[in-house]
C-alpha positions as CSV (number, residue, x, y, z in Angstrom):
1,X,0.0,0.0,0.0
2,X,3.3,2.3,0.4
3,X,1.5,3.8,3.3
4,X,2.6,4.1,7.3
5,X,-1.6,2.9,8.0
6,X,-1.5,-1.3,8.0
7,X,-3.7,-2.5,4.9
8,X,-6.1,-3.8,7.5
9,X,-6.9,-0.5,8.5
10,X,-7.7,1.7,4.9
11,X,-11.4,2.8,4.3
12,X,-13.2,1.1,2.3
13,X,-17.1,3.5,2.2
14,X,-16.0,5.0,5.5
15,X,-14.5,2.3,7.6
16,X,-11.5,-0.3,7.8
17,X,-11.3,-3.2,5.5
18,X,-11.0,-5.4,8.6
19,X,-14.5,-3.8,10.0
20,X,-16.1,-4.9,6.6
21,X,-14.6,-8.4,7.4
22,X,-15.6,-8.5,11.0
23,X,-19.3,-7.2,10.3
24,X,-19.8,-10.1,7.1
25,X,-18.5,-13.0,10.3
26,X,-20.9,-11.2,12.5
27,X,-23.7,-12.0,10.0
28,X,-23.4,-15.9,11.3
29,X,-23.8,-15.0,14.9
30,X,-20.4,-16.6,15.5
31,X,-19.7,-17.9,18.8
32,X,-15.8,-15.6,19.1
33,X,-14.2,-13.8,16.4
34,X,-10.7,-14.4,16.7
35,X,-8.1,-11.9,14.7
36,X,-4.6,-13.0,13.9
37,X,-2.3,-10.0,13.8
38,X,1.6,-9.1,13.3
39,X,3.3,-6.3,11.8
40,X,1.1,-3.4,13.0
41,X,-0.9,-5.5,15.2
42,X,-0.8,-2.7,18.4
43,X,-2.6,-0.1,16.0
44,X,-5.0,-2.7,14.4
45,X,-5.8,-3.5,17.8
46,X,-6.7,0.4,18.7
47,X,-8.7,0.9,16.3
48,X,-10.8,-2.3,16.6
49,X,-10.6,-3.1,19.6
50,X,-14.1,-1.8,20.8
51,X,-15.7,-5.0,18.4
52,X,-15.2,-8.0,21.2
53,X,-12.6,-9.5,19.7
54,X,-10.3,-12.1,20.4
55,X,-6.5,-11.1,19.6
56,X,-4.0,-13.8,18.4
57,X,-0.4,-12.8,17.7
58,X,1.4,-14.1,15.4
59,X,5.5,-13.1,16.2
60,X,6.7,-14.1,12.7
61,X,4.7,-14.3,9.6
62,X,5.6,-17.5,7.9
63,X,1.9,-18.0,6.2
64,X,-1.5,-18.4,5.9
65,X,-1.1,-21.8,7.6
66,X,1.2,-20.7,10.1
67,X,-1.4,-17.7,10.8
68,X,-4.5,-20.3,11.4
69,X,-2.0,-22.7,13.7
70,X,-1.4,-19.8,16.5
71,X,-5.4,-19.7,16.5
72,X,-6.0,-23.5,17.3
73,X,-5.5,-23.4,21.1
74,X,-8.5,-20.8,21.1
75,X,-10.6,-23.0,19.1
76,X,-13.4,-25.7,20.6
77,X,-12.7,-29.0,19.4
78,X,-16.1,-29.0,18.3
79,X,-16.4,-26.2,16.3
80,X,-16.5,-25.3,12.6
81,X,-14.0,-22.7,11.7
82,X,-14.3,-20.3,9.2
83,X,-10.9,-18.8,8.1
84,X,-11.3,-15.3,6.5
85,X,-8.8,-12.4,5.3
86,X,-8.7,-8.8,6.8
87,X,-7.7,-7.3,3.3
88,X,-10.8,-9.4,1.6
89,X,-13.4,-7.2,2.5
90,X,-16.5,-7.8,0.2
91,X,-17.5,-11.3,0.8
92,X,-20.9,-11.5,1.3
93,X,-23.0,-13.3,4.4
94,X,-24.9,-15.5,2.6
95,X,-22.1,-17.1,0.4
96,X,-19.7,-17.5,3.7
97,X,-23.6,-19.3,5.1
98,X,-23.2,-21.7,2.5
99,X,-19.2,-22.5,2.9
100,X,-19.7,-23.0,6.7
101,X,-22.9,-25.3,6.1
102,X,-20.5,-27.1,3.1
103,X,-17.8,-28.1,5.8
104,X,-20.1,-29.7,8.0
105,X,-18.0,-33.2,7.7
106,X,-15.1,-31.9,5.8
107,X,-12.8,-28.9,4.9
108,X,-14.8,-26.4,2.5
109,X,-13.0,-23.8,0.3
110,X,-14.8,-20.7,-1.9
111,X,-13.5,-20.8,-5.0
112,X,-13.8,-18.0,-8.0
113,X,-13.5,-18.1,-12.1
114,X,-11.4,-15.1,-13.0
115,X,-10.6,-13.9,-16.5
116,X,-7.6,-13.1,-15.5
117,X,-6.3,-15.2,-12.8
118,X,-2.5,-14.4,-12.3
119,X,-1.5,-14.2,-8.8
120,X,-4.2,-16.4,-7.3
121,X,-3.5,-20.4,-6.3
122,X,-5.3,-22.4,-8.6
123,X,-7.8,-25.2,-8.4
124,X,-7.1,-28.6,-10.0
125,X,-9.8,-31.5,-10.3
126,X,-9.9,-35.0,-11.0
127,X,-11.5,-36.3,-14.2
128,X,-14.5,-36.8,-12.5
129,X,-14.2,-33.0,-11.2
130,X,-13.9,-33.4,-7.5
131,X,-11.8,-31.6,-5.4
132,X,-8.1,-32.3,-5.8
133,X,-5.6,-29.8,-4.8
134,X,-4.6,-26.3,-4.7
135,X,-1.5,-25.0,-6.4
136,X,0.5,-21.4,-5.9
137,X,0.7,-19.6,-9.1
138,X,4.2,-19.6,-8.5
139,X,4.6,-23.2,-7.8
140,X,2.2,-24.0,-11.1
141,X,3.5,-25.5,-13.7
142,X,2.4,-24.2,-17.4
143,X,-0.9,-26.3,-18.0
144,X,-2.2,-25.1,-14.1
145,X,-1.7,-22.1,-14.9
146,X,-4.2,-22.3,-17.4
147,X,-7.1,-23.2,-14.9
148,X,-9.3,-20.0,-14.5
149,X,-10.7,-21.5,-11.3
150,X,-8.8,-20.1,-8.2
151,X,-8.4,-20.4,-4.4
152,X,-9.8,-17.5,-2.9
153,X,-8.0,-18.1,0.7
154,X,-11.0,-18.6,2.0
155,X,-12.7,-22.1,4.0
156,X,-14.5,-23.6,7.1
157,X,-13.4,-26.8,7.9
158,X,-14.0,-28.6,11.3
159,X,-11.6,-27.7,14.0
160,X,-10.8,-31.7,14.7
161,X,-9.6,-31.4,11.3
162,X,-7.4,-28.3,11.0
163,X,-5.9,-29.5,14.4
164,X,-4.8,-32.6,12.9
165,X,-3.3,-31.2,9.9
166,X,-1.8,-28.2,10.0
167,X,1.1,-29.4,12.2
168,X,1.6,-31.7,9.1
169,X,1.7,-28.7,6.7
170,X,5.5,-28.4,5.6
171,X,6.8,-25.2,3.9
172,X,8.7,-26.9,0.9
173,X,7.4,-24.4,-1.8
174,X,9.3,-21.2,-3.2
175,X,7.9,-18.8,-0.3
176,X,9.0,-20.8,1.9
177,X,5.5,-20.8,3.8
178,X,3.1,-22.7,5.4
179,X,0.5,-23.0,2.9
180,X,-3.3,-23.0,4.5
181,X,-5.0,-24.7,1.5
182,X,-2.3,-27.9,1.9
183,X,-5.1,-29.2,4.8
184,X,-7.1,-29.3,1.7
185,X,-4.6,-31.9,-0.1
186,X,-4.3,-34.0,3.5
187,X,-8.0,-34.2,3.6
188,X,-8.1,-35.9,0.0
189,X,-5.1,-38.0,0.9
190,X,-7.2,-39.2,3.7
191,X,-10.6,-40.1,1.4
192,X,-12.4,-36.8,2.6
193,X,-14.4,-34.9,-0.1
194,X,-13.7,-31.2,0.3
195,X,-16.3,-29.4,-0.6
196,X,-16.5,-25.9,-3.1
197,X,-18.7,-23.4,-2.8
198,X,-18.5,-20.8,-5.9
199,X,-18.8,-16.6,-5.3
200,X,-20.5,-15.6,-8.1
201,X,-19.4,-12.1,-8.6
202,X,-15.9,-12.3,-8.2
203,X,-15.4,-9.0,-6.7
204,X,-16.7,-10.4,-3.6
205,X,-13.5,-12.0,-3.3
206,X,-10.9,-9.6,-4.6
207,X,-8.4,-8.8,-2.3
208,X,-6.7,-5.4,-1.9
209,X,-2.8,-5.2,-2.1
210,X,-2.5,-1.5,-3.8
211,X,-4.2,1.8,-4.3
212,X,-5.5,1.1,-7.1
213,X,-7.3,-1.9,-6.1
214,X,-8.8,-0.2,-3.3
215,X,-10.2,2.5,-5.3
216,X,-11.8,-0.1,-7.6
217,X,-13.5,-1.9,-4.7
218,X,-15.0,1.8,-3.7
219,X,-16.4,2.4,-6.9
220,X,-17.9,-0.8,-6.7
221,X,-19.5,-0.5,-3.1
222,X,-20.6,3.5,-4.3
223,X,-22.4,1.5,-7.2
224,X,-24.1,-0.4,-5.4
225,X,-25.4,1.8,-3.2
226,X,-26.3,4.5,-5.5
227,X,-28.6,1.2,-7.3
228,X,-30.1,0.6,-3.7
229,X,-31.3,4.1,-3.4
230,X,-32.5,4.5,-6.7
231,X,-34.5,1.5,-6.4
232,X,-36.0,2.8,-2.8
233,X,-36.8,5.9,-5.2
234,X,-34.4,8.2,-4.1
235,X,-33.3,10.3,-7.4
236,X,-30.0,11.2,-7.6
237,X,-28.7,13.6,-10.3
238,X,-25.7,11.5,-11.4
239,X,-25.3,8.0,-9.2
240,X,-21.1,7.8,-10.7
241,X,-20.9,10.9,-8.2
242,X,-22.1,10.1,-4.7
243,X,-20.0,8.1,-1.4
244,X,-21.9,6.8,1.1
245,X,-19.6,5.8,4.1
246,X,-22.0,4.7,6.7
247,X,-26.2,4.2,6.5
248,X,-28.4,6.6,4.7
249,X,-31.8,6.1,5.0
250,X,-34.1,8.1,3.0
251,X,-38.1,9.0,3.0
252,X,-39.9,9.4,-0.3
253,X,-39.3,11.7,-3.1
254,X,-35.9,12.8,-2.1
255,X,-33.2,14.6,-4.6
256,X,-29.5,14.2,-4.1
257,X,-27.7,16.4,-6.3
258,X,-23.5,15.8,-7.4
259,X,-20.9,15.3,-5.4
260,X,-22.7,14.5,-1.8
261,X,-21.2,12.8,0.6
262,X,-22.9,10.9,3.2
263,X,-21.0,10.3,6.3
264,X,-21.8,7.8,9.4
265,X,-25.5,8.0,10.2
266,X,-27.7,9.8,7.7
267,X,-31.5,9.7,7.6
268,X,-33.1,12.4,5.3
269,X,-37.4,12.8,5.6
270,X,-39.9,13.3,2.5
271,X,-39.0,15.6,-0.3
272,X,-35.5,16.4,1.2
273,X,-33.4,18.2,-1.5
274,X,-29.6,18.1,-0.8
275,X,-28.2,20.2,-3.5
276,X,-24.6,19.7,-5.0
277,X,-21.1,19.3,-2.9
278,X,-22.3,18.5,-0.2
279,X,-21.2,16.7,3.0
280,X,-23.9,15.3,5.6
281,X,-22.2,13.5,9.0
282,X,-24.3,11.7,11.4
283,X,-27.5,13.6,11.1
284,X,-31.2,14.2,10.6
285,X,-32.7,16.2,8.0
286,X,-36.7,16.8,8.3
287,X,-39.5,16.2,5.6
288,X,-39.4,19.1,3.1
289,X,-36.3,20.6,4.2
290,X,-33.6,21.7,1.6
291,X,-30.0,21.7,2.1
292,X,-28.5,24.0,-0.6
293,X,-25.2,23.8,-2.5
294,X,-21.5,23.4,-0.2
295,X,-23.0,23.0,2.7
296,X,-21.7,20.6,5.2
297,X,-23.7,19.3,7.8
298,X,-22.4,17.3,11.2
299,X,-24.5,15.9,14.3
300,X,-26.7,18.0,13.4
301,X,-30.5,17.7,13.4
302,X,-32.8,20.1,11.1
303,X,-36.5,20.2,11.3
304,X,-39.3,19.9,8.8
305,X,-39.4,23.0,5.9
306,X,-36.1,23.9,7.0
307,X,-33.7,25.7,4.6
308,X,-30.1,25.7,4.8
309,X,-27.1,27.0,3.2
310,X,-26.1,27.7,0.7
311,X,-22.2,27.7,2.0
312,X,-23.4,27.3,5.2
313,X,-21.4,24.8,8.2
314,X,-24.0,23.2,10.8
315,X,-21.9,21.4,13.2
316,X,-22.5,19.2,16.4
317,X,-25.2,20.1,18.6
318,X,-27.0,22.7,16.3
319,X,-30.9,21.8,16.3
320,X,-33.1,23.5,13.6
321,X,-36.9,24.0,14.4
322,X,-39.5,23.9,11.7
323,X,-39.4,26.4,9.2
324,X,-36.1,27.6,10.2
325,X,-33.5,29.8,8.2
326,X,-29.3,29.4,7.8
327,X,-28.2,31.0,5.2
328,X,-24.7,31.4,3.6
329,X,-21.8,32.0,5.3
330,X,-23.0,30.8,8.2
331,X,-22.1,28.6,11.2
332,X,-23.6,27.0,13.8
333,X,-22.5,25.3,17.1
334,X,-24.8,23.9,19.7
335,X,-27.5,26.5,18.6
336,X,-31.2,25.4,18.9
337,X,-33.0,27.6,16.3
338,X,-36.4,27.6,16.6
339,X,-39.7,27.6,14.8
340,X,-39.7,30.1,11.8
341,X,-36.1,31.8,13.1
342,X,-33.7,33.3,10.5
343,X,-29.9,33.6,10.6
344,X,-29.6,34.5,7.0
345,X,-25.9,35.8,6.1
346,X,-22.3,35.4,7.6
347,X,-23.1,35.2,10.9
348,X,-21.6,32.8,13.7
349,X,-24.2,31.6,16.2
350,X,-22.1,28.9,18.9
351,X,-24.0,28.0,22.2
352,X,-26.6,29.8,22.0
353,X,-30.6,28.8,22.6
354,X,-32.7,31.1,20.1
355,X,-36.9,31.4,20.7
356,X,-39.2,31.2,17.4
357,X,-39.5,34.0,14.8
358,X,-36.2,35.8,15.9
359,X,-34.2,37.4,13.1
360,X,-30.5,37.7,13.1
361,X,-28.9,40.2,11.2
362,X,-25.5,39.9,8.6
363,X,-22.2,39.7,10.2
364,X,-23.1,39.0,14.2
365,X,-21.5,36.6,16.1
366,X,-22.1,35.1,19.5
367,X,-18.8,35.8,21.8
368,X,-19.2,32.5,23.7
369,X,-15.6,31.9,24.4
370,X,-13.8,33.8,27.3
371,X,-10.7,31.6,26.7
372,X,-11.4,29.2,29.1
373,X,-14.9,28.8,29.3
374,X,-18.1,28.4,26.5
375,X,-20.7,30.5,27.7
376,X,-24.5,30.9,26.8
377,X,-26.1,33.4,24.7
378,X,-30.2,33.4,25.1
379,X,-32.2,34.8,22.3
380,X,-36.1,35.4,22.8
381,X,-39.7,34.8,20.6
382,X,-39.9,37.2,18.1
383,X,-36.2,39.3,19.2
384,X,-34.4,40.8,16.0
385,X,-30.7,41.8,16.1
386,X,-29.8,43.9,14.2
387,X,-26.6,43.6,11.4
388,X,-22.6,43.1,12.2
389,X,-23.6,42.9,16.4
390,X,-21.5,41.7,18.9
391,X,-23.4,39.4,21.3
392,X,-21.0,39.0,24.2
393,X,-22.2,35.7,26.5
394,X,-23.1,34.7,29.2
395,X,-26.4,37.3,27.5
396,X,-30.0,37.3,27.6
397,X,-32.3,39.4,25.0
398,X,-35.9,39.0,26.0
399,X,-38.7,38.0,23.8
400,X,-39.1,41.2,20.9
401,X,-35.9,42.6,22.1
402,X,-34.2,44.6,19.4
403,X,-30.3,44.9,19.0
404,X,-29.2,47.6,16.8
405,X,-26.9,47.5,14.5
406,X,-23.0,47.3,14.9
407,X,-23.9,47.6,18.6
408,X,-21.2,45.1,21.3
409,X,-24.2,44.0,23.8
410,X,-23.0,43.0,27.0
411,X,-25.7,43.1,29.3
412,X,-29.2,41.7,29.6
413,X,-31.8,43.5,27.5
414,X,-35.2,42.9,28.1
415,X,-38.2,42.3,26.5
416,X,-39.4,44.4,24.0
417,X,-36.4,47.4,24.5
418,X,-34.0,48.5,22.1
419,X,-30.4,48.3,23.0
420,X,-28.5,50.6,20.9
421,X,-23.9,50.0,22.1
422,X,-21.7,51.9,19.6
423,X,-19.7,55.1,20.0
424,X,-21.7,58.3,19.1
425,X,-21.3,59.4,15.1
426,X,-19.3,62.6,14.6
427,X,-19.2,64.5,11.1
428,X,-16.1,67.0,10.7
429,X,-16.3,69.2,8.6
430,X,-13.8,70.7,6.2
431,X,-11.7,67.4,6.8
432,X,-9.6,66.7,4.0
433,X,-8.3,63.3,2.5
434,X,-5.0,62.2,3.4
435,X,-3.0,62.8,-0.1
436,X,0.5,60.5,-1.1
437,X,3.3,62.9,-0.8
438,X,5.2,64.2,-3.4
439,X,8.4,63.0,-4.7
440,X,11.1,65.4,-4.9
C-alpha cells in the first residue's frame, strides 16, 4: 500500500477493510471472532478493539497456515471454523452461510472463475471434477496455470480437522510458507471430499494489495449503493458521483444532487433536496427541508421545511426547528433555532438557545468563548438583532428585544427594548483626505 496505515486499517465507504470483514463473520452469529495480527498489530488493535474480539499474535509471519495454527488453542474441538482475510473485505454473508454449512463433515474452500487469474492459487480436479488440490501460481507449472478457477484463501473446515493437519503442513514451496490450502490436499489423501462453494461475482472476493485496487472496490460498493437508493426511489442527479460511508436512509421523493457525501448516520425525511457538494455526517434532515449547494452538515438535526445553506457549516449540537432559516456563510455550534427563526448571512451563532420567529442580522457573532470557558447566549420569541452585532455571553435578549446594528451587547436586554452600544457618530467638517506625498 506504500503507506505508514497497516492494509487492514484503509477505508473502504467510511471504515477499515477489517471492519467490513468483522461485520460479514458477525452476519453468522459466531460464537468468538478471533483476529490474527503481526506487523502493526498494536494499532489494528486500537482501532478495533471496541468490536469483542479475540487477539492472536502471530511473532513471525511464515503464512497463511502458520497464521490459522497460533489460533488453534482458542478454538473448541467441536467447532467449525471459518478462516477469512482482513484485506478481503466484500464477501458476502450468505455465500460464507453456505461455505460454513459445506464443511459440515469436511474442509470447504470458496472458490472463483477469474478472466484473469494471475496471482491467485489455482484449483485442480480429478477427471471426474472433485476436489483435488490447490497450487500457488508460483509453484504452477504451465498447464495449471491455465485453470481460470482459483483459491480465494477462504474455507470452514471442522476444528478436529485443522488440528490434525496443519502441524503436518510443511513449507517446501518457493515462499517458503506454510500454505493454509495444503489441509485441503491431506484431507483428500485421507478419502475426505472437500467441498466448493462458488462466489458468483468475483469481486466479492478480490483482495486489496495496492491503491488502485482499493479504489476499484469503492467504486464498486458507491455503485451499489447509488442502485439501492435509486430502487427505494431516491433520485440522484448522477449516481457515478455520490459516497456513502455509513447508512443513509431516506423517505420518499428525495433529490441528491453531485458530489454528496454521506457520512456515518444519515436519515433524510420526505422531499428532502440536498443540493450539489455536499457533505452530511451523522445527522437528521426533516420532511421538506432543503440543504442547498456546499453546505456541510455534522451531528446536526434540522426540522421539517427547513432551509439551509447555501455555503453554510451546521456542526455538532446545532438543532433546527421547523421552518427555520441558515443562510450562507454561516455557522452554527450547539445553537437550537427555533420555529420560523432566521440567521440568514455570515453570521456565527455557537451555544446559544434562540426562541421562534427571531431574526439575526449579517455579520453578528455570539462571543461564547472567554478563553477558558463556553458561555450561553439566550435569544427570545420574536427578538431581532440587528446587522454586524457583537453578542457578548453569558447574555439574555428578552422576547421582541431589538439589538441595533453594529452595537457590542454585554448586558441583559429585556423584553421588547432597544439596545443601541456603539460610539456616538461625529461628522467634521472641512476634513480633508490624506493625499501621497510628493516626490522630490
Amino acid at each position: 500500500m506504500r503507506s505508514n496505515t497497516p492494509k487492514v486499517l484503509h477505508l473502504l465507504a467510511g471504515k477499515p477493510l477489517l471492519q467490513h470483514v468483522v461485520d460479514s463473520a458477525r452476519q453468522l452469529n459466531p460464537a468468538a471472532i478471533h483476529v490474527v495480527v503481526g506487523h502493526g498489530g498494536a494499532e489494528v488493535r486500537k482501532v478495533m478493539d471496541d468490536n469483542g474480539l479475540s487477539w492472536v499474535e502471530q511473532t513471525e509471519q511464515l503464512g497463511t497456515g502458520h497464521a490459522v495454527l497460533q489460533a488453534l488453542p482458542a478454538l473448541g474441538q467441536a467447532s467449525t471454523v471459518l478462516v477469512l482475510y482482513g484485506d478481503v473485505p466484500l464477501v458476502s454473508g450468505p455465500v460464507l452461510q453456505a461455505l460454513v454449512a459445506a464443511a459440515h463433515d469436511a474442509p470447504a474452500l470458496l472458490t472463483a472463475s477469474l478472466t484473469d487469474p494471475s496471482g491467485y492459487g489455482r484449483v485442480l480436479r480429478d477427471d471426474n471434477g472433485a476436489f483435488r488440490a490447490v497450487v500457488e501460481h508460483k509453484d504452477a507449472s504451465p498447464a495449471e496455470l491455465a485453470v481460470t478457477e482459483v483459491n480465494t484463501g477462504i474455507l470452514a473446515a471442522p476444528a478436529h480437522l485443522l488440528q490434525r493437519y496443519l502441524p503436518q503442513v510443511g513449507n517446501r514451496n518457493q515462499q517458503r510458507e506454510y500454505y493454509l490450502p495444503d489441509v485441503l490436499s491431506l484431507a483428500v489423501a485421507e478419502g475426505l471430499v472437500v467441498h466448493t462453494v462458488s462466489a458468483g461475482n468475483p469481486l466479492e472476493v478480490m483482495g486489496v494489495n495496492d491503491q488502485l485496487q482499493l479504489s476499484r472496490l469503492e467504486r464498486e460498493v458507491q455503485r451499489q449503493r447509488a442502485e439501492a437508493l435509486m430502487l427505494a426511489g431516491v433520485r440522484l442527479a448522477d449516481p457515478a458521483r455520490l459516497d456513502v460511508r455509513g447508512s443513509l436512509r431516506c423517505g420518499r421523493d428525495v433529490f441528491i444532487d453531485v458530489n454528496c457525501v454521506f457520512i456515518g448516520d444519515v436519515v433524510l425525511g420526505d422531499g428532502v433536496r440536498v443540493g450539489p457538494n455536499c457533505v452530511v455526517a451523522d445527522s437528521q434532515v426533516g420532511a421538506g427541508s432543503e440543504v442547498r449547494a456546499m453546505s456541510h452538515l455534522q451531528k446536526a438535526k434540522v426540522g421539517e421545511r427547513c432551509s439551509v445553506g447555501p455555503y453554510a457549516r451546521l456542526r455538532a449540537g446545532t438543532e433546527l426547528a421547523a421552518e427555520a432559516r441558515v443562510g450562507n456563510f454561516v455557522e452554527t455550534k450547539k445553537a437550537r433555532i427555533g420555529v420560523g427563526s432566521k440567521v440568514n448571512h455570515l453570521s456565527y451563532i455557537g451555544d446559544c438557545e434562540m426562541g421562534d420567529g427571531a431574526n439575526i442580522g449579517a455579520g453578528t457573532i455570539t462571543c461564547n468563548y472567554d478563553g477558558v470557558n463556553k458561555h450561553i447566549t439566550r435569544i427570545g420569541n420574536g427578538a431581532f438583532v440587528g446587522s454586524n452585532a457583537t453578542l457578548v455571553a453569558p447574555l439574555e435578549i428578552g422576547p421582541e428585544g431589538f439589538v441595533a446594528a453594529g452595537s457590542t451587547i454585554t448586558r441583559e436586554v429585556p423584553a421588547a427594548e432597544l439596545a443601541v452600544a456603539r460610539g456616538k457618530q461625529r461628522n467634521i467638517s472641512g476634513w480633508k483626505r490624506p493625499a501621497k506625498a510628493t516626490k522630490d
